[in-house]
RODO-2510 file (C-alpha; in nm, 4 decimals, decimal comma):
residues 430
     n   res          X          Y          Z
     1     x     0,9224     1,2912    12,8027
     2     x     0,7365     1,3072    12,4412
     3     x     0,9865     1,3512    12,1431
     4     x     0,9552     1,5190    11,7860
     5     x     1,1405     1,2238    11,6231
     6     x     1,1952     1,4839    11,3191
     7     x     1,3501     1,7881    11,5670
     8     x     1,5558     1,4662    11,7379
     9     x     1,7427     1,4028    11,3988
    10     x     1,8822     1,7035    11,4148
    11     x     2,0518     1,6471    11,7031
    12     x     2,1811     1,3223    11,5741
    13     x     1,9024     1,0433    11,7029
    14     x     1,6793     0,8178    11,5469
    15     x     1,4649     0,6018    11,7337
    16     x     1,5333     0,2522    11,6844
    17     x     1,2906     0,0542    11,7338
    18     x     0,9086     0,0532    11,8522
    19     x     1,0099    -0,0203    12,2712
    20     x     1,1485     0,3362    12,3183
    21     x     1,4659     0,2960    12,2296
    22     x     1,7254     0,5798    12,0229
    23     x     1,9877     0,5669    11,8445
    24     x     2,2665     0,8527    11,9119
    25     x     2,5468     0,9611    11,6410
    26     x     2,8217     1,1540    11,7062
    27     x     3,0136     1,3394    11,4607
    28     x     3,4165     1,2867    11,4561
    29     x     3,6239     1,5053    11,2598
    30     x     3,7600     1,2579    11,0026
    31     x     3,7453     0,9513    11,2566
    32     x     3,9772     1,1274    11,5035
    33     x     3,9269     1,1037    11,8455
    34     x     4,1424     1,2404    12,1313
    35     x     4,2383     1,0183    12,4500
    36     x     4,0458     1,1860    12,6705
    37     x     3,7180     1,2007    12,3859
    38     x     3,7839     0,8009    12,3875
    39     x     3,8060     0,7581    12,7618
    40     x     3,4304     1,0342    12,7693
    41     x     3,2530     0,8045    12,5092
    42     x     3,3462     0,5020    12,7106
    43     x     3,2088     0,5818    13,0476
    44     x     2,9063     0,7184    12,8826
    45     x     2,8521     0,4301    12,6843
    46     x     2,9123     0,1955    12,9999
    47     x     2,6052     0,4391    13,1986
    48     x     2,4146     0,4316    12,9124
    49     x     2,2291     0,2455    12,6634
    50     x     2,3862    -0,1079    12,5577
    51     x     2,6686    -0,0695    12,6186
    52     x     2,8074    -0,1336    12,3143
    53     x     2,9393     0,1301    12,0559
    54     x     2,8792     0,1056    11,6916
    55     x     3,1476     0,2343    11,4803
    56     x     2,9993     0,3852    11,0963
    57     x     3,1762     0,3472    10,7847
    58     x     3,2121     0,7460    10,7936
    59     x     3,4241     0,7341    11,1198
    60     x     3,1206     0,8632    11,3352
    61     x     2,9907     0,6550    11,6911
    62     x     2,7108     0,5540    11,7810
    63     x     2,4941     0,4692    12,0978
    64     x     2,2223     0,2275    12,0832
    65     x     1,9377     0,1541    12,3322
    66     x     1,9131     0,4775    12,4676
    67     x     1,5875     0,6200    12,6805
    68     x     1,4631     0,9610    12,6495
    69     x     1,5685     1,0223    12,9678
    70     x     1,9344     0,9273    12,9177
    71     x     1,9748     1,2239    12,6233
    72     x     2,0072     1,4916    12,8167
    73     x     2,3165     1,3705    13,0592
    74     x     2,4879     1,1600    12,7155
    75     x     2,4342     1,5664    12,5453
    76     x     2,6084     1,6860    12,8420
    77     x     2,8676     1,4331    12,8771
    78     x     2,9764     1,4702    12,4715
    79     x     2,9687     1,8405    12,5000
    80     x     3,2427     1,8656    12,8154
    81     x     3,4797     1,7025    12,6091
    82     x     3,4198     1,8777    12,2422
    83     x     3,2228     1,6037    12,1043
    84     x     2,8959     1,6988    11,9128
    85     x     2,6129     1,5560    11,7321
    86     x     2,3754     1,8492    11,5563
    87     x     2,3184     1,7416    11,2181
    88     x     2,4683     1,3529    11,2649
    89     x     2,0994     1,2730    11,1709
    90     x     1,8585     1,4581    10,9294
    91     x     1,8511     1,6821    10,6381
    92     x     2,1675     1,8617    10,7469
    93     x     2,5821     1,8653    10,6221
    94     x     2,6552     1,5292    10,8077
    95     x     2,9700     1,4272    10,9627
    96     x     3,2765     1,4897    10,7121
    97     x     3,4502     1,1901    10,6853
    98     x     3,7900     1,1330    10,5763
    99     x     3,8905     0,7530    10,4842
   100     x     4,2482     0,7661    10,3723
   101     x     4,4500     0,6391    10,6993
   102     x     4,7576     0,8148    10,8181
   103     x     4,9580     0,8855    10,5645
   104     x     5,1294     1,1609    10,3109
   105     x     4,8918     1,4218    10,2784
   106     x     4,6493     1,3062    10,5641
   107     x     4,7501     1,5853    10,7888
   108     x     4,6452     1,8748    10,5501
   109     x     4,2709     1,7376    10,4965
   110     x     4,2599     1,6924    10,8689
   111     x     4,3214     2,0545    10,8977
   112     x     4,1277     2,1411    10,6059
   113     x     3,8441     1,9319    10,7103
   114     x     3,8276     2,0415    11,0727
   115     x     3,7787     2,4197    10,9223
   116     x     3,4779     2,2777    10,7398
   117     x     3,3614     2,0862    10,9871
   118     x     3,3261     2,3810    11,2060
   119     x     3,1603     2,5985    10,9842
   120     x     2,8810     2,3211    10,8695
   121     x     2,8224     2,1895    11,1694
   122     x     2,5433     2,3392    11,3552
   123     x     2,4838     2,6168    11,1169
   124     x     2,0954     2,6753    11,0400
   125     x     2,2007     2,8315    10,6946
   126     x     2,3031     2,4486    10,6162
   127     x     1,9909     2,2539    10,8332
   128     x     1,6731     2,1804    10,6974
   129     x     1,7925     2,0633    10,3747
   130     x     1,5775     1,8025    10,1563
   131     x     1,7372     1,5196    10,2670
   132     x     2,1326     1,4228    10,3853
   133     x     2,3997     1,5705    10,2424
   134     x     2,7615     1,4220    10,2872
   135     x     3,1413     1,5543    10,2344
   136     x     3,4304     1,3879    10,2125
   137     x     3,8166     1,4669    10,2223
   138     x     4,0534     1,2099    10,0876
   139     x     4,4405     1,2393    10,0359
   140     x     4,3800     1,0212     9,6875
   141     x     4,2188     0,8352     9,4858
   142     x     4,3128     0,4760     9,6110
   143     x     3,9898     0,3961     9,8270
   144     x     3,7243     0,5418     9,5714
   145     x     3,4868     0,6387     9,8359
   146     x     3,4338     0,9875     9,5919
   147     x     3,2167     0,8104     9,4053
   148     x     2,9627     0,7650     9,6769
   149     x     2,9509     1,0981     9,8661
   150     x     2,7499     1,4497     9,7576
   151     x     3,0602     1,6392     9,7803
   152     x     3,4491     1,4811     9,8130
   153     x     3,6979     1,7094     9,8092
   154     x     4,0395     1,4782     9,6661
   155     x     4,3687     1,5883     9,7708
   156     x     4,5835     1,6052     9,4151
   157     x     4,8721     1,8566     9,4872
   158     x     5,0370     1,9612     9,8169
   159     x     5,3573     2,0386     9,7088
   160     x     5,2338     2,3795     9,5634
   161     x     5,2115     2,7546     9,7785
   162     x     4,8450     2,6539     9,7701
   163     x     4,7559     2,2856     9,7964
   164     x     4,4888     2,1437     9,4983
   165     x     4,1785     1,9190     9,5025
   166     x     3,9803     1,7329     9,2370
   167     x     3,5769     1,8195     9,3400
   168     x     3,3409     1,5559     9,2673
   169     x     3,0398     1,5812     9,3337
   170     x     2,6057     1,3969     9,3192
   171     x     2,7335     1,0828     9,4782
   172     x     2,5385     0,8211     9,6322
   173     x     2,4298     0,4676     9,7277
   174     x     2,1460     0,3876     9,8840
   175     x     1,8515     0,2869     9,6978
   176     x     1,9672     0,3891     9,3697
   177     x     2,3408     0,3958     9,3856
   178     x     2,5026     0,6360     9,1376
   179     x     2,8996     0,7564     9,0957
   180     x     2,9392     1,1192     9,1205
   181     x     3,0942     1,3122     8,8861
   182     x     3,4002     1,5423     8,8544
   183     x     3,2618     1,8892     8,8914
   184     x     3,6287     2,0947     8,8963
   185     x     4,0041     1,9842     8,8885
   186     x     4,3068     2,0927     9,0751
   187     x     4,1076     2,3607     9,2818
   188     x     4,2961     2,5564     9,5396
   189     x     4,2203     2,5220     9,8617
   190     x     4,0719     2,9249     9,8969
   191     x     3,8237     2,8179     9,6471
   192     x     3,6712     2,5055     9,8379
   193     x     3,4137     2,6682    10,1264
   194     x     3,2536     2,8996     9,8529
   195     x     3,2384     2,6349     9,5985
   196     x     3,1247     2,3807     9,8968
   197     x     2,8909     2,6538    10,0061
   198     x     2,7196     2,6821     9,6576
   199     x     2,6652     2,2917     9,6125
   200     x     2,4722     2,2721     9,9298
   201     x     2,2963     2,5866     9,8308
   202     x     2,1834     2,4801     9,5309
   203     x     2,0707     2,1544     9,6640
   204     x     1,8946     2,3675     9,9462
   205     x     1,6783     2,5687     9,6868
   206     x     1,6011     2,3157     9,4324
   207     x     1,6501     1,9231     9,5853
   208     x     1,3412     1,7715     9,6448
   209     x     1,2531     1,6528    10,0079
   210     x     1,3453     1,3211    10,0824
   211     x     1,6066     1,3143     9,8097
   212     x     1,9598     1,3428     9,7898
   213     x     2,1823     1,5408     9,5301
   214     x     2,1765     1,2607     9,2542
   215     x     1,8132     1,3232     9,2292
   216     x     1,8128     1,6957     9,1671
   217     x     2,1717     1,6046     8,9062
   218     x     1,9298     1,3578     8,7203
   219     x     1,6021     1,6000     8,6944
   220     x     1,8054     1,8892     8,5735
   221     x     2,0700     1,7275     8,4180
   222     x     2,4736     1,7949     8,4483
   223     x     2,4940     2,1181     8,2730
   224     x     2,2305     2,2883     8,4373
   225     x     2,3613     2,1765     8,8117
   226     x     2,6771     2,2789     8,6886
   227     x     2,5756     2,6465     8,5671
   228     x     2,2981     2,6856     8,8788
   229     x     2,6398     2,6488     9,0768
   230     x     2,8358     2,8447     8,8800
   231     x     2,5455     3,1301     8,9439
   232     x     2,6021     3,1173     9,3218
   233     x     2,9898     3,0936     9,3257
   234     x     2,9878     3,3928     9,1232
   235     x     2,8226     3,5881     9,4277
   236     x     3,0855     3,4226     9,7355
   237     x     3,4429     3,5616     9,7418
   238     x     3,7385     3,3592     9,8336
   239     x     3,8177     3,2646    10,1518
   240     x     4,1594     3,1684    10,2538
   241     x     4,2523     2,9766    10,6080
   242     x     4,4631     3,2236    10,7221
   243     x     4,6859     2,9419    10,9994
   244     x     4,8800     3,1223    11,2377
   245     x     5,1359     2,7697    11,2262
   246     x     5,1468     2,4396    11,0162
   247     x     4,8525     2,2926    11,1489
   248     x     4,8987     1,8690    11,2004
   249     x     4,7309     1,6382    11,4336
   250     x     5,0440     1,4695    11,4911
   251     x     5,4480     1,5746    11,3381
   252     x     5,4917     1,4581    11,0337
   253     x     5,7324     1,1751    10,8792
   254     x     5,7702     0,9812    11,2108
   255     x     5,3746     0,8543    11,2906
   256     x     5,3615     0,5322    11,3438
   257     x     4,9677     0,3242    11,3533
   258     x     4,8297     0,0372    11,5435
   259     x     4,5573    -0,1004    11,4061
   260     x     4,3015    -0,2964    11,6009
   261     x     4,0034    -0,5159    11,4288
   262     x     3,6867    -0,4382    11,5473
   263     x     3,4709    -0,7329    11,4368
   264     x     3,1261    -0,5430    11,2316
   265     x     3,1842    -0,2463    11,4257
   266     x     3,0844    -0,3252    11,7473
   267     x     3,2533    -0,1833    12,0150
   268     x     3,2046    -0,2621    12,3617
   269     x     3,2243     0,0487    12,5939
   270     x     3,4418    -0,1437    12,8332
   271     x     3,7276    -0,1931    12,5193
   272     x     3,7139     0,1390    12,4161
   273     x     3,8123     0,2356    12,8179
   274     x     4,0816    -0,0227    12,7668
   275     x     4,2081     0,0640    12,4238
   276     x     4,1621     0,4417    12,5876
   277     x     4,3617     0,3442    12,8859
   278     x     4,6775     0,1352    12,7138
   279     x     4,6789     0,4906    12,4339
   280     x     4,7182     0,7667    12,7798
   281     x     4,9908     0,4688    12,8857
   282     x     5,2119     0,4876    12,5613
   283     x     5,1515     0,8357    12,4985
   284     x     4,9273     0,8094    12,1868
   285     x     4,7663     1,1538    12,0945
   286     x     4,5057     1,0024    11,8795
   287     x     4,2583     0,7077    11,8056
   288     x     4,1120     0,6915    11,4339
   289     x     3,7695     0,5230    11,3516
   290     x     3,8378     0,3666    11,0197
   291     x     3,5896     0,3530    10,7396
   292     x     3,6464    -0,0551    10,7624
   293     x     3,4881    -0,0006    11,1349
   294     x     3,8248    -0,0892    11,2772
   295     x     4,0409     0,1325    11,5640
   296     x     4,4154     0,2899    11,4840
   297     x     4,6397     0,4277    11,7599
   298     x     4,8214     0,6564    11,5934
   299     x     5,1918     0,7083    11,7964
   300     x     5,5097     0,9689    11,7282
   301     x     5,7639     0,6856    11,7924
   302     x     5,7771     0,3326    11,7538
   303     x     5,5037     0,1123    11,8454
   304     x     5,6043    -0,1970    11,9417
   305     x     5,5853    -0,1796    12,3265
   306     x     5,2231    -0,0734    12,2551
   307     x     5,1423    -0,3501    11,9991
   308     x     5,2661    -0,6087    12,2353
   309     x     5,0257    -0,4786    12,5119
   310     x     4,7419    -0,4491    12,3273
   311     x     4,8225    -0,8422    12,2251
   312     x     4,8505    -0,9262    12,5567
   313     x     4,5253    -0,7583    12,6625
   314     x     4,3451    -0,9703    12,4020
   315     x     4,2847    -0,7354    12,1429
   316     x     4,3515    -0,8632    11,7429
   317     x     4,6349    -0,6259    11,5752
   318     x     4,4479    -0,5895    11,2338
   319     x     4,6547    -0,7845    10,9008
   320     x     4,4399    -0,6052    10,7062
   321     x     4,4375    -0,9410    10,5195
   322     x     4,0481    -0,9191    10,4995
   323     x     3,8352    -0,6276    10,5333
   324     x     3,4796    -0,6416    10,6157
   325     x     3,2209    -0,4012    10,6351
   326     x     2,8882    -0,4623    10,8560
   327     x     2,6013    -0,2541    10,8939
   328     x     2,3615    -0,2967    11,2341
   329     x     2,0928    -0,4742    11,0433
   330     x     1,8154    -0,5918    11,2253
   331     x     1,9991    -0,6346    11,5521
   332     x     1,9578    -0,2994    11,6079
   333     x     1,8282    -0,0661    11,3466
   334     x     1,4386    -0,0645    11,2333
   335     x     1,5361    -0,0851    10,8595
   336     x     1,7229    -0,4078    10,8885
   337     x     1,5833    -0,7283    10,7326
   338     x     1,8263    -0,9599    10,8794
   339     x     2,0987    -1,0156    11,1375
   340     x     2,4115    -0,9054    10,9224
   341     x     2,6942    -0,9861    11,2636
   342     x     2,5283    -1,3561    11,2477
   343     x     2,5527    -1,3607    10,8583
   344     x     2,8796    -1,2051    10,8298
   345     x     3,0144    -1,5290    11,1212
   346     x     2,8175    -1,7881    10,9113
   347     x     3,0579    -1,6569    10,6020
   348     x     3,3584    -1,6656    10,7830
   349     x     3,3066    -1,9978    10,9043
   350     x     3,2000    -2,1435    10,5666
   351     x     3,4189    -1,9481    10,3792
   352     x     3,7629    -1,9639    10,5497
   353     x     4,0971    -1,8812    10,4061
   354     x     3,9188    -1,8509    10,1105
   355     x     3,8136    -1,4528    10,1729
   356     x     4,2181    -1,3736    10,2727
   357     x     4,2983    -1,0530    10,0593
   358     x     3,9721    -0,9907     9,9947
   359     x     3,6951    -0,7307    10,0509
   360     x     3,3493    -0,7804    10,1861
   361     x     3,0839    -0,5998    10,3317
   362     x     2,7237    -0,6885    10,3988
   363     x     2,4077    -0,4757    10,4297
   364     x     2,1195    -0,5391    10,5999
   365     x     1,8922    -0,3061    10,3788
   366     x     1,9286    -0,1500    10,0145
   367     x     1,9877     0,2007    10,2492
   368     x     2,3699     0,0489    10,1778
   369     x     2,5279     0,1901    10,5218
   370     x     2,8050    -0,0702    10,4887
   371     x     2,8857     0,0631    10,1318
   372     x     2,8531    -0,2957     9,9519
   373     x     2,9086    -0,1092     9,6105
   374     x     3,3055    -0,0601     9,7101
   375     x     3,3856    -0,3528     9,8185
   376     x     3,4925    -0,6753     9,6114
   377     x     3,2141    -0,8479     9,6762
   378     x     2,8720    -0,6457     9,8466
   379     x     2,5526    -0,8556     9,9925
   380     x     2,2449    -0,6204    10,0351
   381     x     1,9284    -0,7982    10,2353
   382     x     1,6708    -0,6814     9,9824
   383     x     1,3163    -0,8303    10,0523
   384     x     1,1643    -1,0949    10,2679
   385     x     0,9922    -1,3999    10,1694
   386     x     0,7374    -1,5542    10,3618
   387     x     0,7911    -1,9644    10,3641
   388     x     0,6674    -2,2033    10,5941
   389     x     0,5335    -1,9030    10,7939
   390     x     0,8840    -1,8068    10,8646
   391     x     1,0065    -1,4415    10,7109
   392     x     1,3543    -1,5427    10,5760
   393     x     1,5711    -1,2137    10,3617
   394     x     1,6602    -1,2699    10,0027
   395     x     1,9917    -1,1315     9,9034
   396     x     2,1657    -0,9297     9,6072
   397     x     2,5439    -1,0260     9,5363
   398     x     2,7673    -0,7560     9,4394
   399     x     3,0994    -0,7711     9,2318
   400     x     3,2919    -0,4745     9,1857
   401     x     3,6302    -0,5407     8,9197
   402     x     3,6916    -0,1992     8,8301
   403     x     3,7199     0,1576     8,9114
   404     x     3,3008     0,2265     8,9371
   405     x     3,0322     0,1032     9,1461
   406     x     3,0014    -0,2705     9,2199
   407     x     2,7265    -0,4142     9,0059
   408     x     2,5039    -0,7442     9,0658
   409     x     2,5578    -1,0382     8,9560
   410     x     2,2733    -1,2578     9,1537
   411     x     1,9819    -1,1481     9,2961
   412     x     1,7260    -1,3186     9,4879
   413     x     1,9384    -1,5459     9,6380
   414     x     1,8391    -1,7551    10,0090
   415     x     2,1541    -1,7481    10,2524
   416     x     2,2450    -2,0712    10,1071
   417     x     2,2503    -2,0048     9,7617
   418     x     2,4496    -1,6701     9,8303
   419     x     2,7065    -1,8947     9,9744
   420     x     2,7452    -2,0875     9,6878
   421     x     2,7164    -1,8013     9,4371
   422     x     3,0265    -1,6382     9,6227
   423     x     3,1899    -1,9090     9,6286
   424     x     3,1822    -1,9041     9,2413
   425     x     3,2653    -1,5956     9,2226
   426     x     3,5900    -1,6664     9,4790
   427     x     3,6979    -1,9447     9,2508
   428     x     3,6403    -1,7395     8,9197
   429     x     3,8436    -1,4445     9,0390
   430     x     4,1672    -1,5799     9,1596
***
């Protein structure tokens, strides 16, 4: 079966390496997944590929070492269950993510985003864009991930007849990471698909291919993008979600959440079925993929007949003492320039106690998947360097103290010397 690798990241693939093998994403609404999505994903993933999920910092899945042939019956198999994966990949509205966990005003951007979700998704009025474009929701401001997204939509206001959000907007890592900036406050919510529709319009007509909104902000400058937007609002009238019901994933005031560490990410299929399995058991609607690449059960009811079985399986309840971020890296993705799981066990070995209370997260190329910039301290693989014949990555060390971007502090540095270096930086920011 020949492939148009550009058509294929449309539908959510990449291929992954040079022996044939693809990479498939699937879009979650916010990180949610229902019992029976959970239980879907797992058999496919044991049938196919590596068996072994990978869970993104933007709550989305996905399947690595897939054939051509195995596309097909994996489409199929997401599709029977709601599951999708047009525009996980390519110049298209990604997955919108949502990384505030369950909490006060969670349930209305889960309704909110699900509306926008389904009006993005799969629409060729929003595909063939210049390059990615992502949206966020967020119930606040606490987790900063704003900053790094096209368009974030921040929950300010829901006790009002119409709920408000901050909209931020030209957000980005990557390459050249760059805070976005506050393009309206306290919007109401019959305001946000026009004025979403606009930004991606705008970016549509004028971004450059192969570049994301920060690009087009910094070639036109902020008042421009701001009146170009303004000129396309001006033609959309407002649309208001007309709910027949309050809309909530689960009632609210008595949720209760397990959360499970999932060490970088990865996900065996066979765990999922379990995790799947104990959820249908203890009747838990919902699992959430985190933005830390970790799993919540979310419950109506106490939890503590679940928490103890999950223990007893062998799975680690999550202290959320440490969280820690891994991308792929070279294990499985082309860009990678080293093995981030192997890096990321070398640290915790050396390191110890020492990262308790602490945030880390370590990328395997400046693409930034693992969001380094937001955490505490951020490690980026930058370059390779040829030495006794061996090619051996060179690292950047990020420190991020206040409410911006992470910024680095040593650059250059061999796996050794980033060891020491954070464990400077450990001992100078008690």
């Amino acid at each position: 079966m020949k492939l148009d690798d550009q058509q294929l990241r449309l539908e959510g693939i990449y291929r992954q390496n040079d022996q044939g093998e693809y990479m498939q994403r699937v879009k979650l609404a916010g990180g949610a997944l229902s019992v029976a999505q959970a239980r879907t994903l797992a058999d496919l993933g044991a049938r196919f590929g590596s068996g072994v999920f990978h869970l993104s910092t933007r709550g989305s899945v996905e399947f690595h070492g897939l054939h051509a042939d195995d596309l097909p019956a994996v489409y199929r198999g997401l599709t029977s269950v709601g599951l999708f994966s047009r525009g996980a990949c390519g110049g298209a509205v990604r997955g919108i993510c949502c990384s505030s966990s369950f909490g006060p005003g969670f349930g209305r951007t889960q309704v909110l985003l699900r509306h926008f979700l389904n009006h993005f998704s799969g629409n060729p009025h929003f595909e063939g864009l210049p390059k990615k474009f992502k949206i966020a929701f967020e119930a606040g401001y606490a987790r900063s991930r704003h900053l790094i997204q096209d368009l974030a939509l921040v929950l300010v206001d829901e006790n009002v007849n119409e709920p408000r959000y901050d909209v931020w907007i030209a957000g980005g890592l990557g390459r050249e990471p760059q805070a976005g900036f506050l393009l309206a406050d306290r919007v109401p919510e019959s305001e946000l698909l026009p004025l979403a529709e606009s930004v991606v319009e705008v970016y549509k007509a004028w971004g450059e291919k192969g570049r994301r909104l920060k690009h087009l902000l910094n070639a036109v400058g902020e008042d421009e993008l701001r009146n170009r937007i303004s000129q396309r609002r001006q033609q959309k009238t407002t649309i208001s979600f007309s709910d027949a019901f309050p809309k909530a994933l689960l009632p609210e005031g008595t949720v209760q959440r397990v959360p499970l560490k999932v060490f970088g990410g990865e996900l065996p299929a066979l765990k999922l079925a379990e995790i799947a399995g104990l959820a249908a058991e203890y009747d838990c609607s919902w699992l959430l993929v985190t933005p830390d690449q970790d799993i919540e059960l979310l419950r109506d009811g106490s939890t503590t007949e679940l928490g103890a079985a999950l223990t007893q399986a062998g799975f680690v309840l999550n202290n959320e003492e440490t969280v820690l971020r891994i991308c792929p890296g070279n294990h499985e993705c082309r860009m990678g320039l080293c093995a981030t799981r192997d890096l990321a066990k070398n640290l915790l070995e050396e390191l110890g106690g020492r990262l308790t209370g602490r945030s880390l997260a370590i990328s395997g190329c400046r693409n930034s998947c693992a969001q380094p910039q937001l955490s505490e301290f951020g490690i980026i693989a930058s370059k390779l360097k040829t030495e006794d014949g061996m090619r051996r990555p060179l690292f950047d060390l990020y420190n991020r103290k206040g409410a911006g971007l992470g910024e680095v502090v040593a650059s250059g540095l061999s796996e050794a010397e980033l060891l020491a270096h954070l464990v400077e930086q450990l001992r100078g920011s008690k």
